[in-house]
N, C-alpha and C positions, 0 to 999 in steps of 0.2 A: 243630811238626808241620805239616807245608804239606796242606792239605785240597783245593787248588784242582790242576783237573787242565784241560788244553785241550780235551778233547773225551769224549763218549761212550765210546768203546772204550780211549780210556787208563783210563778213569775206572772200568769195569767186567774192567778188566785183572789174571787172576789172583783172581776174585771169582768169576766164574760155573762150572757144574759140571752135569753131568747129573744129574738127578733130583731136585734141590733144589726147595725151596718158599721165591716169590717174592710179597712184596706188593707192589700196583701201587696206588696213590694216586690218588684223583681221583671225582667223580662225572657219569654220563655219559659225555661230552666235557671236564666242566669241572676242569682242574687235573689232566689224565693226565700222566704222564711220557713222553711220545711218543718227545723223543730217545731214550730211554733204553731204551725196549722196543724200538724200530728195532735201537739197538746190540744186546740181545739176540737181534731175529731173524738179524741178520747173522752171528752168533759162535757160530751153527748149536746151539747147548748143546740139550738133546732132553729128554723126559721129564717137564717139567716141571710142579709143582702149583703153580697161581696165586691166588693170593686176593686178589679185586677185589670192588667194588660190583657190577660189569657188568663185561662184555667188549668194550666200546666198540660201534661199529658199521662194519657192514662196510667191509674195508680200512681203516680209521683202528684206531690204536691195539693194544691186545691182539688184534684179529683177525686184523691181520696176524702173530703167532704161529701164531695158528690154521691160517691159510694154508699154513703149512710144518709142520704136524704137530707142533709142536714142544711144545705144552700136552697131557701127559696128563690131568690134571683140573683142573674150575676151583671153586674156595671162593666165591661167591659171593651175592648179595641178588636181583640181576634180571637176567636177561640177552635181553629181548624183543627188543632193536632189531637181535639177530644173527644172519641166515639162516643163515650158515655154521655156527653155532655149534649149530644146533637140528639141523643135516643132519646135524651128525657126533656132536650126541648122540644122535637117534635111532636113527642104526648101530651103535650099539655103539663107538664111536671115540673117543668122550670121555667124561670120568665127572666127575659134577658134583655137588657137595655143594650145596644147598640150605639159606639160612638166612634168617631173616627178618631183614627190615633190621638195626632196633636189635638183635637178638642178636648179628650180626656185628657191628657196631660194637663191642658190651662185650666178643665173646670178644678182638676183637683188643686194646683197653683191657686188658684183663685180664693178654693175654698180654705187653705192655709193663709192667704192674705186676705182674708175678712173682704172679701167681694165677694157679693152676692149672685151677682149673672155679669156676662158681657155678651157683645156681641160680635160674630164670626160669618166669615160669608162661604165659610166649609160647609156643606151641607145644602146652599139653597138649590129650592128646585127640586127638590129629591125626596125620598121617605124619608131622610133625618129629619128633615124642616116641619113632617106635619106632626099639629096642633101645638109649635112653635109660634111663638111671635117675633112675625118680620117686620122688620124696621129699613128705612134708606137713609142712605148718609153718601153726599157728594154721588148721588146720581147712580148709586150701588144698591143692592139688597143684601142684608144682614141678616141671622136668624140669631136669636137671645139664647144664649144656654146659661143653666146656672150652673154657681159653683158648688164642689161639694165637700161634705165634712163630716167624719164618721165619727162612732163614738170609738173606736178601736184602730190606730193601724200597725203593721207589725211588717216589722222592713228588717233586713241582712246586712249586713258590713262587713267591711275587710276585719278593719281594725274599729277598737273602741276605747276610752278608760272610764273610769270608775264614775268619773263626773258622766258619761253618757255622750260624750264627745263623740260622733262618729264620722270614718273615714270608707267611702267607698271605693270597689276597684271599677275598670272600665266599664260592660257595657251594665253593672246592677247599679249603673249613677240614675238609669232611663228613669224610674220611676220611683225608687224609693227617697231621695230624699224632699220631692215635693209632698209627698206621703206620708211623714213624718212629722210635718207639717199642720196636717190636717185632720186631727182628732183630737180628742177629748184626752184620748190614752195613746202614748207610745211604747211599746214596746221593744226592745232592738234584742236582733243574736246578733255576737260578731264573733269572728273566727280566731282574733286574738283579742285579747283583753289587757291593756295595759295600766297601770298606774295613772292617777289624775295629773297633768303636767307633762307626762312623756311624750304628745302627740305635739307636732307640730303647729301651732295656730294656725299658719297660712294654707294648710293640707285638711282641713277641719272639713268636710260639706255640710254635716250638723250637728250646730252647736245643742251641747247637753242640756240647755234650758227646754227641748222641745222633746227629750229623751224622760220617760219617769221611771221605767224599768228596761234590765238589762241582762244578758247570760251571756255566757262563753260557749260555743258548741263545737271549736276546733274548725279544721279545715274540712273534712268532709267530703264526699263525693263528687267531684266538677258531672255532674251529666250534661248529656247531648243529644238535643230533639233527633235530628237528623244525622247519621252518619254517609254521606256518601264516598263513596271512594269507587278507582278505576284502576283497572290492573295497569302495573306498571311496566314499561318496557326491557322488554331482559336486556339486559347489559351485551 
């Protein structure tokens, strides 16, 4: 089975669909699948429920979805860094599920490992918990989340081979290989692409049976939400 495709839209060809629910890999900036939401916004698909960390920042990334209307909600941990994203949830234009970090990360874990809900005691007490159901256990209060599973997710890598073997670097580990996981379809970019065999087994974070499609897109632009800096002291 040949997993390697030449480009973004062969690669997501016959895969995308109005109204489906997409996960996007990455934290930040770091370890987005850029190509590959680009091919999305281009292949006009509408309606869609996103589940990301964040929605990148303006014009990079999932915002440019935003931009074209294209995200009806988005599953998310934080989304501060994006004006667009706050103007059009404020109007009524976008509908946005709120989760706290590590909760998203386990419902998505979860929903890769065929569990349905658990429960978590993040959240009780508070607006995450309502119209949750709360449960006790040892004299505690839990609120149920379930897990989740899209029909698309589409995650970045360092390295890959041809089997779909993927290799992440530091912090793009946060979110994309449970993400991988957890759908119907994988799709991977990675920045090198090597031969089936070359990759280390013990350096593997996801094994290519969870990988169905794959592109190379080179190394690319490192961006940087934030740059702060402070003058330095003259010598």
């Amino acid at each position: 089975m040949n997993k390697v495709y030449p480009d973004a839209k062969s690669a997501l060809d016959g895969v995308l669909k109005d109204g489906m629910m997409i996960m996007s890999g990455g934290f930040g900036l770091c370890g987005i699948a850029e190509t590959l939401s680009d091919a999305i916004r281009d292949s006009g698909v509408k309606g869609l429920t996103v589940v990301s960390n964040n929605a990148g920042v303006d014009g990079i990334g999932l915002s440019r979805l935003l931009e074209t209307r294209q995200i009806k909600k988005m599953i998310s941990s934080y989304v501060g860094e994006n004006k667009l994203f706050a103007q059009q949830y404020l109007a009524g234009e976008l509908e946005l599920e709120f989760n706290p970090q590590g909760t998203l990360a386990e419902r998505i874990r979860a929903g890769g490992a065929g569990i349905p809900a658990f429960y978590t005691k993040t959240g009780v007490g508070t607006l995450i918990a309502e119209g949750k159901e709360v449960k006790e256990f040892d004299g505690e209060k839990y609120i149920m989340e379930r897990g989740l599973f899209a029909d698309l997710a589409i995650v970045h890598a360092w390295k890959g081979d041809t089997a779909g073997n993927l290799i992440y670097r530091k912090t793009a580990r946060n979110f994309n290989p449970m993400m991988a996981t957890a759908a119907k379809i994988t799709v991977a970019e990675v920045e090198e692409l090597v031969p089936a065999g070359e990759l280390n087994p013990d350096h593997i974070h996801t094994p290519g049976i969870f990988v169905k499609r794959i592109i190379e897109v080179g190394t690319g632009k490192k961006r940087i939400e934030f740059r702060n800096t402070r003058p330095r002291p003259s010598a």
